[in-house]
N, C-alpha and C positions, 0 to 999 in steps of 0.2 A: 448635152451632146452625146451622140453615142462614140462608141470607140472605132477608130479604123481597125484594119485587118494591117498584119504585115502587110502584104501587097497593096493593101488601099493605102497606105501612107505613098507609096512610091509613085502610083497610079494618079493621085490626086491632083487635080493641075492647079498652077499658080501656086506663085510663092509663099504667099500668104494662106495658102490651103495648107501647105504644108508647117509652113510656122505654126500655126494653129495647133497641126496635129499635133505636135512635136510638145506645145504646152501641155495639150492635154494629156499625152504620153505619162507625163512626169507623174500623174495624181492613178495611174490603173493600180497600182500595188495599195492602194487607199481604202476603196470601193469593190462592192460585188460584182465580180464578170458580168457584160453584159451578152445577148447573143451574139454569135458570130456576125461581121459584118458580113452581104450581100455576097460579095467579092468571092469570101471561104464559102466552096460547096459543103454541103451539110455532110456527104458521104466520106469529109474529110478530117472531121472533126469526131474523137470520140468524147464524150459527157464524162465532163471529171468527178461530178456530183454522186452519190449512190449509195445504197450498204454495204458496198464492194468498192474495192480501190481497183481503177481502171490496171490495164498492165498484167492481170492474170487470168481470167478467162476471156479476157478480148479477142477477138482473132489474132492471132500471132503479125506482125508486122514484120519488116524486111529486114531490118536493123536494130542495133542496139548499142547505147552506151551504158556501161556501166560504174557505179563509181563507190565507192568504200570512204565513209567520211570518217576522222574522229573531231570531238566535239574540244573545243578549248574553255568554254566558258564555264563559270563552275558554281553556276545559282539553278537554281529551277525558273525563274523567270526572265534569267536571259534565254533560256534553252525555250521556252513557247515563245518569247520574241523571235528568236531565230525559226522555227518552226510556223508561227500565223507568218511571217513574211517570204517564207519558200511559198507555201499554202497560196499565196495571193498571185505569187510569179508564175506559179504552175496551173493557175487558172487561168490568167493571162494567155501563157505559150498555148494550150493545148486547145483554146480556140481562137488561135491562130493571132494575137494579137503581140504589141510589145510588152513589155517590161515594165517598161521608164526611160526618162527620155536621154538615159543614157546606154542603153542597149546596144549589146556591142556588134549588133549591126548583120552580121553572116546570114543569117534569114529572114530578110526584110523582105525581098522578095520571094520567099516560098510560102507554099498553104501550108496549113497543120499536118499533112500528110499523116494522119492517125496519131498524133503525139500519144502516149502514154507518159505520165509520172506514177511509178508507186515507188512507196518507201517503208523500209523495214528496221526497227530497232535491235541493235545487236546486246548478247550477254553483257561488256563492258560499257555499257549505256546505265544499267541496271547497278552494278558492283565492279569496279575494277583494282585490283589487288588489295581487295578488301574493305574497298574504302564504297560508302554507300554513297556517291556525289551526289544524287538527286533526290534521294531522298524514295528512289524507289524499288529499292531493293527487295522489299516484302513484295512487290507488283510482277515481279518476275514468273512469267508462267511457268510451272513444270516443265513444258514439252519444249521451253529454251535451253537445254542441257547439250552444255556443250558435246561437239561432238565425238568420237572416241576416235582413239587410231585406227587406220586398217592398214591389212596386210600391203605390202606394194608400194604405199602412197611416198613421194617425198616432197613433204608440202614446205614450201617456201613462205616464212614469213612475213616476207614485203607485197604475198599475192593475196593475204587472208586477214578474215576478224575488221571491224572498223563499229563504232559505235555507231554509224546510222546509214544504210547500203540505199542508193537513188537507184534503181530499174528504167534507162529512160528508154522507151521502143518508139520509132517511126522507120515509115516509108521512104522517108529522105536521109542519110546519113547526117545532113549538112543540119537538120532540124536536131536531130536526137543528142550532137554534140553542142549546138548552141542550147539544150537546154542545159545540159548538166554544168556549161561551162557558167551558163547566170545562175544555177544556185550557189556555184563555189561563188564566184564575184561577189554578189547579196552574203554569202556565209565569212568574205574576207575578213580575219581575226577570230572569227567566231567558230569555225571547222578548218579541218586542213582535208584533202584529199590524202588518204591510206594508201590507195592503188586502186587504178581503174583499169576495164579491158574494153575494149571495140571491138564488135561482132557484126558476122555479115550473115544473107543468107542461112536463113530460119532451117533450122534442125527439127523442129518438129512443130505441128500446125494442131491448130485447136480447132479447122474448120473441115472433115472430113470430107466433104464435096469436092474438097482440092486436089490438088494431086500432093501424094505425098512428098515431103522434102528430099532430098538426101546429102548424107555427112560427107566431109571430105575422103572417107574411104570407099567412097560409091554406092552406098547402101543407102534403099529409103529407111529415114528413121521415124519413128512416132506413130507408127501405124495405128496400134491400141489407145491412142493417146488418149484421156477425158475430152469429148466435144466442150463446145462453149457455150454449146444448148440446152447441155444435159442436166435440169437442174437437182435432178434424185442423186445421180453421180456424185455433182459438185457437192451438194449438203453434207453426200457420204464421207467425201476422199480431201474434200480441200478445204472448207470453209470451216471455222471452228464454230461447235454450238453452245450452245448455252448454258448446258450442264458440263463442258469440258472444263472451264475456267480458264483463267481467272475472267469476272465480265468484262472487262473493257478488251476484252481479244474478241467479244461475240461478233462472228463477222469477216474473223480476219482470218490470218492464213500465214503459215512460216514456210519459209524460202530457203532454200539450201542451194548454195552455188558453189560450183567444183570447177574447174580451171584444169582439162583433161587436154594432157601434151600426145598428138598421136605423133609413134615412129612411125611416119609413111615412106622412110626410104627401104624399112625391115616391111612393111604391109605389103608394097608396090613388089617384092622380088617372090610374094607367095603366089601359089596357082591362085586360081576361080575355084578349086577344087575347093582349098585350103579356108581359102577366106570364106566362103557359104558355108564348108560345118562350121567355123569361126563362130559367125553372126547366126544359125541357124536358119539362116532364110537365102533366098535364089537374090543376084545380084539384078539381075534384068526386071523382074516379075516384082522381088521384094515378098515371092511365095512362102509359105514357112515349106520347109526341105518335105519334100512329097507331097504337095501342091502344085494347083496350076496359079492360083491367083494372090495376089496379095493378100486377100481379105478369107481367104479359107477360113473353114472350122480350122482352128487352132488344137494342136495335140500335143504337146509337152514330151510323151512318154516317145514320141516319133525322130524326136530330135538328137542328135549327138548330149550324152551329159554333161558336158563341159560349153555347150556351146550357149554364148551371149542371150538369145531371146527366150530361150528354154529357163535360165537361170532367174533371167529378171521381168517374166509374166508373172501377171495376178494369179494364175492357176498357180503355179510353184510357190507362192509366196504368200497363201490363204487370203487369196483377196486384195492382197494390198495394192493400193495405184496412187502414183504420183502424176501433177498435172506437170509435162514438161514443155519449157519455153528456150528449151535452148539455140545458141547462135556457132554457125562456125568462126574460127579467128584468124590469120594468118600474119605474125607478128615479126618478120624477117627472119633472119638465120643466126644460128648460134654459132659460138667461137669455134667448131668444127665443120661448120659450113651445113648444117643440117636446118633444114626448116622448120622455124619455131609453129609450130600449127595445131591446131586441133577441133576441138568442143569445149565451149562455153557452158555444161552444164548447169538450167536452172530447172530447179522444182519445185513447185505449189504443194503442200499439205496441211492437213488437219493438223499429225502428232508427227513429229521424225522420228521419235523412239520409235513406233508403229509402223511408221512406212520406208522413208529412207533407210533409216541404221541398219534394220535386218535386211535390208533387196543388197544393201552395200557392203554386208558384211559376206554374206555369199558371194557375192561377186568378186570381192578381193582376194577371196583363196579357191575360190573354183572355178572362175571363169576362162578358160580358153580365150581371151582377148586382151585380159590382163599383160600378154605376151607384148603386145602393139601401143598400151596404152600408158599413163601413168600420172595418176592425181599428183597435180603441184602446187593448186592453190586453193583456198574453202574457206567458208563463210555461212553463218547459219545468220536470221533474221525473224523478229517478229511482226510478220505486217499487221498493221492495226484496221479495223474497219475502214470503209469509204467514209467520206467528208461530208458532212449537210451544209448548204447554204450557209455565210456564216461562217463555219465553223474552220476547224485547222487539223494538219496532220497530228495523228496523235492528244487529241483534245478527248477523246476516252479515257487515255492515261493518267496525262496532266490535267486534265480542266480546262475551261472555256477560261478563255485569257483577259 
């Protein structure tokens, strides 16, 4: 029998259709996804399968959960048990089907609405206060080095680091938290949730045809961003290769997520004047300052030196580009009545010593926006290749289970 869809289970008439379903529910985390059923349009589903884990050059989707796991178990092969059975739930969800047939129900009726799962291995996965838990300390790429301080930042402990970071993106909120909430449920005993953030409204898009996003300070952001088509770019800037090391990352790609609190009640009392040398670019247009268009030749030496897009272009910084997927947040009001809001920074790269570290280390003592802004939470990750048929998250690492 094939598998229903969310919606084909609700859809299906008679009771006995649905009992049926409901049996067969129980055995999806057993067996290989099937295709989506009839019901799921195909444009809504993205292929979990690939040399790439879905979630970063995808087209950017509307929403985000995100979540920061640590691991409790303390064998290597509980840790691939807990890992082939996320692996099985996450092919399930993302084309559009249940769980098992005790799913907790919040997206029965929605499509996949572009699910994405990717997932990233943290330093403490590897070694944590010395102690090598899994035995895979020697496996630890180079380019997972932890990240250093910078100027500004006041990073809160309870917002960073977690042994294993889930990325879930969709179209529907309602989709993107039912999934992260069935891998905690599947992971109960076995992970705890670290801290997790909810994002809305996409801060930078991977599909240039769009129209560009913009941030809660008004500005389009991502203009430069690495397309999702480019695949000269991507080999350059995100995907690790083959001679970079170690091999079981060939493939993959490390993630850096920053947790950036904007003061928008200090933003909101500055001019138009103020805020465009700020950011370097026209608020309306999204022109770099002495343009007409968004998309002008870019000129660096044109710009305020202090200003935001002058400091963190490829040109200023030889080259270097991060594929950014970031989400706005807005998380109620703090004990001063101020609103907790900002940018969900995430970044796709090949190496962070190479790309991140130095765009961020300039940025934290030179930047003119540093004024408005201010890193409170972070997290670096190794994401490992896409999945083959079969196979499981992280089975480059660990081995086939």
């Amino acid at each position: 029998m094939g598998r229903l869809s969310r919606r084909g289970l609700l859809t299906a008439s008679g009771a006995g259709v649905v009992a049926g379903a409901a049996a067969t529910a129980g055995a999806f985390l057993l067996g290989e996804p099937e295709p989506p059923a009839s019901s799921a349009a195909p444009a809504q589903v993205v292929g979990f399968h690939g040399p790439h884990q879905a979630g970063i050059a995808t087209p950017v989707q509307d929403r985000l959960h995100f979540a920061a796991f640590d691991v409790a178990v303390s064998t290597r092969e509980e840790l691939v048990a807990l890992l082939v059975s996320w692996t099985r739930a996450a092919e399930s969800m993302t084309a559009g089907h249940l769980t098992a047939d005790d799913d907790s129900g919040e997206a029965l009726d929605l499509p996949a609405s572009r699910l994405t799962l990717t997932v990233g291995f943290g330093p403490t996965l590897f070694e944590r206060a010395g102690e090598d838990r899994f035995g895979l300390a020697a496996s630890r790429p180079p380019a997972l080095a932890d990240l250093p301080p910078f100027p500004g930042e006041k990073l809160d402990p309870a917002r960073g680091g977690g042994d294993i970071a889930v990325q879930a993106c969709a179209d529907d909120p309602q989709v993107a938290v039912h999934a992260i909430r069935t891998l905690a449920r599947i992971g109960l005993g076995r992970v705890s949730v670290r801290w997790s953030q909810l994002g809305y409204g996409k801060t930078s898009s991977t599909t240039p045809s769009q129209l560009t996003p913009r941030n809660l300070m008004g500005f389009k952001d991502g203009t430069d961003n690495i397309p999702h088509d480019d695949h000269t770019a991507l080999d350059q800037h995100v995907w690790v290769g083959a001679a970079d090391g170690p091999a079981w990352m060939t493939g993959g790609s490390y993630l850096v997520a920053r947790r950036i609190r904007m003061h928008l009640e200090s933003w909101d009392q500055a001019s138009r004047q103020d805020q465009e040398a700020t950011i370097g670019r026209t608020k309306t247009e999204g022109a770099p300052l002495g343009g007409k268009g968004e998309r002008d030749e870019f000129d660096p030496a044109r710009l305020p030196a202090d200003s935001h897009v002058r400091l963190a272009h490829p040109l200023s910084n030889g080259g270097a580009r991060l594929l950014r997927r970031g989400y706005s947040f807005v998380d109620g009001s703090d004990t001063q009545g101020r609103i907790d809001a900002g940018l969900f920074f995430l970044a796709y790269q090949r190496d962070p010593r190479r790309q991140y570290v130095p765009v961020q280390r300039k940025l934290a003592t030179d930047d003119r926006l540093s004024t408005y802004i201010r890193h409170v939470g972070s997290g670096l990750w190794a994401c490992p290749p896409g999945v083959s048929p079969g196979g499981h998250w992280g089975d480059t690492l660990l081995g086939q289970s």
